[in-house]
C-alpha positions as CSV (number, residue, x, y, z in Angstrom):
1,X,-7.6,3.1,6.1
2,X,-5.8,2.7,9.2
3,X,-2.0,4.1,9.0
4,X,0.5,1.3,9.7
5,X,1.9,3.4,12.8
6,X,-1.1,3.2,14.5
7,X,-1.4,-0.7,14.1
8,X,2.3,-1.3,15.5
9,X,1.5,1.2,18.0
10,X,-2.0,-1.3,18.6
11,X,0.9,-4.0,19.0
12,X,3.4,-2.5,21.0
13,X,0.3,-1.3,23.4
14,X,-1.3,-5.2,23.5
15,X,2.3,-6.3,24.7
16,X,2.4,-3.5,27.4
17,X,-1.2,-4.2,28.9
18,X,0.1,-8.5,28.6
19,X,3.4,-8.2,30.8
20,X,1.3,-6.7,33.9
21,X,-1.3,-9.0,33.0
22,X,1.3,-11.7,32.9
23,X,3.0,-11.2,36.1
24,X,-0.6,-10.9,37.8
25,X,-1.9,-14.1,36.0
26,X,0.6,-16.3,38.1
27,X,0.7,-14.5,40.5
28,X,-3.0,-15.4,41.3
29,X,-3.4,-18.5,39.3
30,X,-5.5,-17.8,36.8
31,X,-5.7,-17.7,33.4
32,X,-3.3,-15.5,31.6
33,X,-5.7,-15.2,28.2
34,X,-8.7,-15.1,30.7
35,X,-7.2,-11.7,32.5
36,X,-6.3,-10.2,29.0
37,X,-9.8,-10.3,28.3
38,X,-10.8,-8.9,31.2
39,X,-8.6,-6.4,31.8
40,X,-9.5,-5.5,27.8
41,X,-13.2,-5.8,28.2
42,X,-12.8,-3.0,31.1
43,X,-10.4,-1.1,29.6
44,X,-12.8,-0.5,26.2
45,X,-15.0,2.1,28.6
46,X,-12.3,4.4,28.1
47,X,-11.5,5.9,24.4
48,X,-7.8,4.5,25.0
49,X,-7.3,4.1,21.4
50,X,-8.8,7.8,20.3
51,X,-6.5,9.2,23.0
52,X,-2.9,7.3,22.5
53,X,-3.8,7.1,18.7
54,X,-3.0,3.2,18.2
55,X,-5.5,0.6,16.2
56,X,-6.4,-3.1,16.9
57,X,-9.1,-2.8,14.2
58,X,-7.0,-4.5,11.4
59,X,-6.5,-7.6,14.2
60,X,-10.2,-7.9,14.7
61,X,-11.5,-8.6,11.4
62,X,-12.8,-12.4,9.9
63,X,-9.9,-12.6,7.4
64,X,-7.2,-11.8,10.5
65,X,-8.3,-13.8,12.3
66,X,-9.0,-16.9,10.3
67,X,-6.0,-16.7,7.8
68,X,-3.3,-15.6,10.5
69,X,-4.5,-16.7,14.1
70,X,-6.0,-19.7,13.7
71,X,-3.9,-21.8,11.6
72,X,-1.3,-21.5,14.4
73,X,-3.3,-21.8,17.4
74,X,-5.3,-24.4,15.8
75,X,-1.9,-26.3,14.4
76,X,0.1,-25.9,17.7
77,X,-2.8,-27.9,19.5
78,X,-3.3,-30.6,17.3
79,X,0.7,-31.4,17.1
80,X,1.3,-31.1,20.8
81,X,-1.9,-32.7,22.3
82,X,-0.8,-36.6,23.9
83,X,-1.4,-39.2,20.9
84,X,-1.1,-41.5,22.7
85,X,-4.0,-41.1,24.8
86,X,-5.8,-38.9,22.2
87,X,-5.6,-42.5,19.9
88,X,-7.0,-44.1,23.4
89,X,-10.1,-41.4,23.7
90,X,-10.3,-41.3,20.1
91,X,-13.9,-43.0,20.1
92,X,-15.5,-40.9,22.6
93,X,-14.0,-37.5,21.5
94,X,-15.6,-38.6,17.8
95,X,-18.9,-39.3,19.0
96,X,-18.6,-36.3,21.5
97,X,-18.7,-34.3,18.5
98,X,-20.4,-36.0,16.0
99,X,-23.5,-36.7,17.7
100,X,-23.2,-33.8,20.1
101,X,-22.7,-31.4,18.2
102,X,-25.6,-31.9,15.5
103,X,-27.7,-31.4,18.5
104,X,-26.5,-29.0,20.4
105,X,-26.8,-27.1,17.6
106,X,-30.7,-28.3,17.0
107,X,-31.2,-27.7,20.7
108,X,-29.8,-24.0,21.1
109,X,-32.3,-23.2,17.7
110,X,-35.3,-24.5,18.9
111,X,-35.1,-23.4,22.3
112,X,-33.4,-20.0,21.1
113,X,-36.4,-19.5,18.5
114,X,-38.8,-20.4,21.8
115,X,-37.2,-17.9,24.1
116,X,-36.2,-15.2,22.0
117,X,-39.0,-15.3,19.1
118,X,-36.1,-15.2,16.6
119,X,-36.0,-17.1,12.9
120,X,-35.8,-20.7,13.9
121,X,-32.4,-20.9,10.9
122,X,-31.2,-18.1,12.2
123,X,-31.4,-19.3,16.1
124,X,-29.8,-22.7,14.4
125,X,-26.6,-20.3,12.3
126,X,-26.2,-18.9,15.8
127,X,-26.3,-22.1,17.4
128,X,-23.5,-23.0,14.5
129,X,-21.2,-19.8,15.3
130,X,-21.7,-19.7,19.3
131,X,-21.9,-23.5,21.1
132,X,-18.0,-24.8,19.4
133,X,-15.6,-24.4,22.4
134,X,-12.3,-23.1,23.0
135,X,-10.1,-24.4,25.8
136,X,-6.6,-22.3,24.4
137,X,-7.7,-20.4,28.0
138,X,-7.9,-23.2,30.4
139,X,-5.1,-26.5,29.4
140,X,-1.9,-24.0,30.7
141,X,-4.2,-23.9,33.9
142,X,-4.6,-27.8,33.8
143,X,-1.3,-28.4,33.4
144,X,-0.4,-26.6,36.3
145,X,-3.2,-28.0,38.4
146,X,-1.8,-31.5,37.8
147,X,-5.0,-32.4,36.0
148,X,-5.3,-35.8,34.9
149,X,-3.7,-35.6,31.2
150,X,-6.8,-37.7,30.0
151,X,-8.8,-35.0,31.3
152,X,-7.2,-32.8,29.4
153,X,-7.0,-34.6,25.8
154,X,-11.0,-35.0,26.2
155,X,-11.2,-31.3,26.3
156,X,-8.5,-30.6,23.9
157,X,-9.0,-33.0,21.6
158,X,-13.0,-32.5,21.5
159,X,-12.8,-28.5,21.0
160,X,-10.2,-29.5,17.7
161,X,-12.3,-31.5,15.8
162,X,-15.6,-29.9,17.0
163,X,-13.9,-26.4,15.6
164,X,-13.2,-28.2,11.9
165,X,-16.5,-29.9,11.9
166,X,-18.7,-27.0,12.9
167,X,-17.3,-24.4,10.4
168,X,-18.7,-26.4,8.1
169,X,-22.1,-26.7,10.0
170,X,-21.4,-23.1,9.7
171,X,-20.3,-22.4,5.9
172,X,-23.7,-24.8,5.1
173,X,-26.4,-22.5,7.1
174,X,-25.1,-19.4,6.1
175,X,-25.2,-20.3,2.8
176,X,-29.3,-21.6,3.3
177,X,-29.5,-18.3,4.9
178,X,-28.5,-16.5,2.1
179,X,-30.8,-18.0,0.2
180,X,-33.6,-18.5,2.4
181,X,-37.2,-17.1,1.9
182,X,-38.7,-15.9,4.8
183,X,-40.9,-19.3,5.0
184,X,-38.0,-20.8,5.2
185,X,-36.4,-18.8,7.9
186,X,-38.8,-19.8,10.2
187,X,-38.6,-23.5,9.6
188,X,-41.5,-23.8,7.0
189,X,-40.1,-26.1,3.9
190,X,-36.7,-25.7,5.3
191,X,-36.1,-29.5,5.5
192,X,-37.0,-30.4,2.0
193,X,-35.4,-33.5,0.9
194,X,-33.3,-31.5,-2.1
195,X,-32.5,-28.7,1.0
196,X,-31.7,-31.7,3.3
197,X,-29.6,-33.7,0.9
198,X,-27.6,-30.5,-0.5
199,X,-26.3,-29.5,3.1
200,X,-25.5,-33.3,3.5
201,X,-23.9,-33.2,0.4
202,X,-21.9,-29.8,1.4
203,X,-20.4,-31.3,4.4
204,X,-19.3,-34.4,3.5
205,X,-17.6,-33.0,1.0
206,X,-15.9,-29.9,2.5
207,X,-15.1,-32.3,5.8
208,X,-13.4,-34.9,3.9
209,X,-11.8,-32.6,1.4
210,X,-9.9,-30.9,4.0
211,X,-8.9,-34.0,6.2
212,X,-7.6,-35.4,2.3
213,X,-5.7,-32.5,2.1
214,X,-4.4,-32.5,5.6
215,X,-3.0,-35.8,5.1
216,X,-1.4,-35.1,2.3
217,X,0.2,-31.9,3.3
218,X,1.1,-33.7,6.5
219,X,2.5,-36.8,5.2
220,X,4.6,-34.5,1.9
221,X,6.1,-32.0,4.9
222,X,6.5,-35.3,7.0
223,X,9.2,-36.4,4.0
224,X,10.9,-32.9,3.6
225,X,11.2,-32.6,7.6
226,X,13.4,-36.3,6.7
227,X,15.1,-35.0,4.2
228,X,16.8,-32.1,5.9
229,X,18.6,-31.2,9.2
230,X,19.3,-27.6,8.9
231,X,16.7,-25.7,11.4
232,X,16.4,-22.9,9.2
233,X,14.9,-25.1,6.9
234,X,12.5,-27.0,9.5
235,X,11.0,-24.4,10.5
236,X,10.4,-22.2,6.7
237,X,8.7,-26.3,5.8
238,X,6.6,-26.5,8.5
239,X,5.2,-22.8,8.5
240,X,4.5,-23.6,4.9
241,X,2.7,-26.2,5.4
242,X,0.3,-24.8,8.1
243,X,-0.2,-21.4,6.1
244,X,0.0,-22.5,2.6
245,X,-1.7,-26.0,3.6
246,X,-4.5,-23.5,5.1
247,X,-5.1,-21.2,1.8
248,X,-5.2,-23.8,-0.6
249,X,-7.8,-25.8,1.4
250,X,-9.6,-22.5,2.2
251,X,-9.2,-20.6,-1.0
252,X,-8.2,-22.8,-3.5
253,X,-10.2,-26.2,-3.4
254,X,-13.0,-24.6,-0.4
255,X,-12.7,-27.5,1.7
256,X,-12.2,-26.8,5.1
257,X,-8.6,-25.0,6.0
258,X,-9.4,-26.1,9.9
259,X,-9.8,-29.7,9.6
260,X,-6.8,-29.7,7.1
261,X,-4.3,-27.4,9.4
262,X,-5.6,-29.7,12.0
263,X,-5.1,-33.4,10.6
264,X,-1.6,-31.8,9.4
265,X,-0.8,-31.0,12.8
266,X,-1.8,-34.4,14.0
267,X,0.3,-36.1,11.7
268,X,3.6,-34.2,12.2
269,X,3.1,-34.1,16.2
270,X,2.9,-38.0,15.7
271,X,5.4,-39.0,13.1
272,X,7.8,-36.6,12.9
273,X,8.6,-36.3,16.5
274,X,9.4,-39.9,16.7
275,X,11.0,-40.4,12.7
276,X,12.2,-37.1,11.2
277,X,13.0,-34.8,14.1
278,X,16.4,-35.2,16.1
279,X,15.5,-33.9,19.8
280,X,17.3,-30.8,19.5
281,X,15.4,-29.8,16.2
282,X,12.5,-30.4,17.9
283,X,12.7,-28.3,20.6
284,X,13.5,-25.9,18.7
285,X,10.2,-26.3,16.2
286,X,8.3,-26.5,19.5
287,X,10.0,-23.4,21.1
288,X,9.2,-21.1,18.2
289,X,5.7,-22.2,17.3
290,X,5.1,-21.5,21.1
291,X,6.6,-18.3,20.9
292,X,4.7,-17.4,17.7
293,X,1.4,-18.8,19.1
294,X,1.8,-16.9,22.6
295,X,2.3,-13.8,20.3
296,X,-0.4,-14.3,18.2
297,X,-2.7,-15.3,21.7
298,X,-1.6,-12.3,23.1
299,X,-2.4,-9.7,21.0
300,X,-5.7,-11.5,19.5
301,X,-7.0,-11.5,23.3
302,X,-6.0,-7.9,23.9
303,X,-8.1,-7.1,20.8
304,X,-11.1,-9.1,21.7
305,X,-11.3,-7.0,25.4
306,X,-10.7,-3.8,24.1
307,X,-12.7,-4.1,20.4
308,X,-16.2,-5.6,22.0
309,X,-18.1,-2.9,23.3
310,X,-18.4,-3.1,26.9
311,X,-21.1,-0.5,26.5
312,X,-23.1,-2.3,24.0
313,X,-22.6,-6.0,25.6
314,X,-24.2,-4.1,29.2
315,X,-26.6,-2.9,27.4
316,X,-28.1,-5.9,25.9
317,X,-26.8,-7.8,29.3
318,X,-30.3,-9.7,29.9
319,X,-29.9,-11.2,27.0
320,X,-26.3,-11.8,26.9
321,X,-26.7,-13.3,29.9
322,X,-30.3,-15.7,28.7
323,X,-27.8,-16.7,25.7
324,X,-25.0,-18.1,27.9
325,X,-27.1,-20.2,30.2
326,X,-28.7,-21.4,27.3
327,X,-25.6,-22.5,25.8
328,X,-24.0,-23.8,29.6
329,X,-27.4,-25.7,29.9
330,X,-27.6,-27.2,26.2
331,X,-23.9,-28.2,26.7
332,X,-24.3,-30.0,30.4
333,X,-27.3,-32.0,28.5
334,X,-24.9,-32.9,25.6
335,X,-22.0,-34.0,27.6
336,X,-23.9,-35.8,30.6
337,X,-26.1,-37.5,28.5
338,X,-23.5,-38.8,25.8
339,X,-21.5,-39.5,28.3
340,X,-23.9,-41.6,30.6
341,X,-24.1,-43.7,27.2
342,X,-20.6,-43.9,26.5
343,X,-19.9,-45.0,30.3
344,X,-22.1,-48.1,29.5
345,X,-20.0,-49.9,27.0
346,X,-16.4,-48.6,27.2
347,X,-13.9,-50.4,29.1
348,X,-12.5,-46.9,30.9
349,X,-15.9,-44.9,32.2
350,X,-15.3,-41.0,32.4
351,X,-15.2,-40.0,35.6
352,X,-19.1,-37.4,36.6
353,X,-16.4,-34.9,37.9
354,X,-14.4,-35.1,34.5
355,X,-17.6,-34.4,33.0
356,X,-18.0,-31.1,35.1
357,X,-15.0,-30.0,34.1
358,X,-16.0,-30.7,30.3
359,X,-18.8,-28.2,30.3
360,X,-17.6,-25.7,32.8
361,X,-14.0,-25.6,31.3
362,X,-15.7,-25.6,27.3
363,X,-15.8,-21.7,26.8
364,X,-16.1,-20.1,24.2
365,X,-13.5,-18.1,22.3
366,X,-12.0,-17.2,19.1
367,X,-14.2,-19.9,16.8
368,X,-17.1,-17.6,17.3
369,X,-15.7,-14.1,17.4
370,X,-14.3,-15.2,13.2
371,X,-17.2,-16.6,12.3
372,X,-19.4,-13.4,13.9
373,X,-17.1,-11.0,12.0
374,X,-17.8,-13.0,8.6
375,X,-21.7,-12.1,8.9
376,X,-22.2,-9.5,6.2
377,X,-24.6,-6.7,6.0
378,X,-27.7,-8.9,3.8
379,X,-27.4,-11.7,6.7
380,X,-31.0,-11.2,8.4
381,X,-30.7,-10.3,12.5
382,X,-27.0,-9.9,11.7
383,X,-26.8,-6.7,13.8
384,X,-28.0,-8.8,16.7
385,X,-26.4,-11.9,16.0
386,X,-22.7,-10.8,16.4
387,X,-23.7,-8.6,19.8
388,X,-24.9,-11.9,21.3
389,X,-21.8,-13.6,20.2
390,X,-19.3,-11.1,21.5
391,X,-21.2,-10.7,24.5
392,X,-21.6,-14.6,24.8
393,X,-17.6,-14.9,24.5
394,X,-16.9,-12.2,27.2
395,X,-19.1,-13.6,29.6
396,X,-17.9,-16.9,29.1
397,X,-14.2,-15.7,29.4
398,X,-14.9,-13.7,32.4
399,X,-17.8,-16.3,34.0
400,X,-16.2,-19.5,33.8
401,X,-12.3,-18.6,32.8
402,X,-12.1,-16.9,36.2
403,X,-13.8,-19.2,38.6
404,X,-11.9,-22.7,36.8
405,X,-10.2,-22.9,39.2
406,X,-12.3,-23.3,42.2
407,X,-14.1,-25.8,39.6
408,X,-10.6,-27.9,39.4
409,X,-10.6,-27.6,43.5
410,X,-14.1,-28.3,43.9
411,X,-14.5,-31.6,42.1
412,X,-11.0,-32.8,42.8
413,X,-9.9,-33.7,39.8
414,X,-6.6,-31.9,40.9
């Protein structure tokens, strides 16, 4: 077991290794998660933590990450992304993600069985764990490009429900791979109509449950957040309900904690900024859920660079490398195509060059790093699954996190 000195020490190091990254990040306008990454990812070729004697292991684990970083990451985004306009998008962030999504996921297992001779299920699971995106790395860069703020909310608001939706995708074909035979792995009697209508089945109701349970948990700490003034308070209610709203959707009823920490945060960022929240209470919510999130960014970004093997991800690099064009290429189809559709019958086209900036500024982050971690040992091709997904995420960090910005420049959307 890891002594608790070395994982403060791990902490105290990650905040050390963020301030020079920090002053360099705006320095050179880039962004800041992006360089902690990077700077992590190179600094994992030297045995730093054998040598200083500090630990990020405890930080890089499934059950970290899911039950302490993403609730607040994922809660901070929903409750501060524009409602306004996110109400406005709403239709083409939905189908974004429910049509895109389902095949995306189809696409990157047929083509990843095709060019990798792998398990057509388990090419589909990775397809799952990999394609969802995280923009945490790119909207501070946005905002200070003067990106258009609808620009923004499409990104935003696509990765938030496409990261509820698609842990469920998940939960559902890691369960059929459990149970798979090895017929079945391959595609042979997979879609049965009892198979087919038992993942249906699975989805719907773990999707659902947890938007049900967001909405009450938003609308109940909506009421308290009414009922009191005292800060203290405010902020002990609303870390409740993000972290207690998570477990008992998680652990308790096994609905899905994202969607509900997610349709909580929607609620509160839209009703209880305008009805229960004087404007001095909320900048005070909002200043110390930024702090918290900032802190929780930083030191889960530190751990990503320095845990992922920078000599295992080289090593495999080809492939690495095969896997993240497939996912850029899978993703310009989805996005161009659905959007060439969309531009058809909505009043307000999006723009081609928005739609660059969709799929270049879609990388891929924390979503699959959790979801890697939660393979266990009797998960066929798990070995190889999780060193395509940490060397997908690393390349997409580094790849298209540091040159952003000359995609901002280049298709003017700044």
């Amino acid at each position: 077991m890891v002594e608790t000195t070395a994982v403060v020490l791990g902490v105290l190091v990650s905040f050390t290794i963020a301030i020079g990254v920090r002053i360099l990040a705006n320095r050179i306008l880039l962004p800041y998660t992006v360089l902690l990454v990077t700077v992590g990812f190179t600094l994992s070729v030297f045995p730093l933590q054998t040598y200083l004697g500090f630990s990020l292991d405890p930080l890089f684990t499934h059950d970290a990450i899911l039950f302490i970083f993403l609730p607040a990451i994922v809660f901070l985004g929903a409750a501060e992304i524009d409602h306004k306009r996110f109400r406005q998008n709403l239709l083409i962030t939905v189908i974004t993600v429910l049509v895109g999504l389902p095949l995306a996921i189809t696409a990157i297992g047929w083509l990843g069985a095709k060019l990798f001779g792998m398990p057509l299920l388990i090419m589909l699971l990775f397809g799952s764990m990999a394609y969802p995106i995280d923009p945490v790395a790119v909207l501070s860069l946005f905002e200070d490009a003067g990106v258009s703020p609808r620009l923004a909310v499409l990104v935003e608001g696509e990765s938030l429900l496409d990261d509820g939706l698609s842990i469920v995708v998940f939960s559902a074909l890691l369960a059929l791979v459990r149970d798979a035979t090895p017929a079945e792995l391959t595609g042979t009697g997979l879609f049965s109509l009892n198979r087919f209508g038992g993942f249906v089945i699975d989805f719907l109701t773990v999707s659902l449950g947890g938007t049900l349970v967001g909405i009450g948990i938003g609308y109940a700490t909506y009421r308290m957040q009414r009922a009191t003034n005292d800060q203290a308070n405010l902020f002990m209610i609303s870390f409740i309900a993000v972290y207690g709203g998570f477990y008992v959707a998680e652990h308790v009823l096994h609905v899905s904690g994202i969607l509900a920490t997610v349709v909580t945060g929607l609620i509160l960022g839209t009703f209880s900024k305008e009805y229960a929240l004087t404007e001095e209470n909320l900048e005070f919510l909002v200043g110390i859920w930024e702090s918290i999130v900032f802190l929780l960014e930083t030191m889960l970004f530190v751990a990503i660079g320095i845990e992922v093997s920078s000599r295992q991800v080289l090593s495999t690099l080809p492939i690495v490398l095969t896997t993240f064009v497939l996912l850029i290429g899978v993703r310009a189809g989805v996005i161009y195509g659905i959007m060439n559709l969309l531009n058809q019958v909505i009043e307000d086209p999006v723009p081609v060059s928005y739609q660059h900036v969709m799929i270049w500024g879609g990388m891929h982050g924390v979503i699959p790093i959790a979801r890697a971690l939660s393979l266990g040992p009797a998960i066929p091709f798990g070995g190889q699954l999780r060193t395509a997904v940490f060397g997908v995420v690393v390349a997409s960090m580094i790849i298209q996190g540091l040159s952003i910005t000359s995609v901002l420049e280049s298709t003017g959307v700044t």
